[in-house]
N, C-alpha and C positions, 0 to 999 in steps of 0.2 A: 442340602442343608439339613442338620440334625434337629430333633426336637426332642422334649422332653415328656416320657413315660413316666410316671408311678404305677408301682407295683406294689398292690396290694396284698397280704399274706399272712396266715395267723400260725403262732408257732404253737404245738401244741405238746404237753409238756406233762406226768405223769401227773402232775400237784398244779398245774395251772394253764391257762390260754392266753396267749395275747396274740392284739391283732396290731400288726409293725406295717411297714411301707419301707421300700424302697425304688430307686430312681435308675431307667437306664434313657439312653440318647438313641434316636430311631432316625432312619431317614423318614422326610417326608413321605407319609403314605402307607408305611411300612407298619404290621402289628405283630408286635411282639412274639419270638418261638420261645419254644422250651428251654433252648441253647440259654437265649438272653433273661428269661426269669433263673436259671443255674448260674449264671454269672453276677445275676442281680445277688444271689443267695449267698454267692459265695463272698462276694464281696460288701456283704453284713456281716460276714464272721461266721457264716455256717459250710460245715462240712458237709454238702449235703450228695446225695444218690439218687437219682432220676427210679421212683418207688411204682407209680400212677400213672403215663401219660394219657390215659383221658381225663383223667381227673388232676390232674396236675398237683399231683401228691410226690412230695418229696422225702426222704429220711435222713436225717440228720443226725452225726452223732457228736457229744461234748463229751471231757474228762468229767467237769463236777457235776453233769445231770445225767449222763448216759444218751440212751438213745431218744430221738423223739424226733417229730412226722412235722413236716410246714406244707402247709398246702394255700397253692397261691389261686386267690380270690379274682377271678376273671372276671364276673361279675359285680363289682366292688358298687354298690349304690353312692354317688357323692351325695353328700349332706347336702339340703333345698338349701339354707340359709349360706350366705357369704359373710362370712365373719369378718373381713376388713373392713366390707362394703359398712356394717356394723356400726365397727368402731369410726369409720370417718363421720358416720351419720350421727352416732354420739359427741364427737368432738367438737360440732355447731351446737351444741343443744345448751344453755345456760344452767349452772352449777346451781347456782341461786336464783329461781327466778322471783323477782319482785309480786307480790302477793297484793 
């Protein structure tokens, strides 16, 4: 049975950085290779070239920006707080409460 991977990764860009995610499906037990962060990549819209394999440095190239590097975040920290967990914990809580 498959599960689901995000893949974290930041594109870095002559004039900017962002940091994006994307999803692949793993068998149970299985951790992600190089193979499946390039297909993750590619399958965001990037053209990319295996640049780094230790460092799991990619290079990408586009028509309107040119060249630029995505290097995918193996280390990815998830955020402490659960932001659903949040919002259901807001949606008991009274609008107005009586004063």
């Amino acid at each position: 049975m498959s599960r689901e991977h995000i893949i974290h990764f930041k594109v870095i860009r002559p004039h900017e950085t962002k940091t994006l995610r994307g999803l692949v499906y793993l068998e149970d037990g299985q951790q992600p290779t190089l193979q499946d962060f390039e297909r993750c990549l590619r399958e965001c819209g990037h053209e990319v070239t295996l640049q780094d394999p230790e460092q799991c440095i990619f290079r990408a190239y586009d028509e309107a920006s040119g060249e630029y590097l995505i290097d995918v975040l193996e280390d990815y920290k998830k955020p402490d707080r659960d932001r659903h967990t949040e919002q259901l914990a807001k949606s008991f809580m009274k609008q107005d409460p009586l004063l």
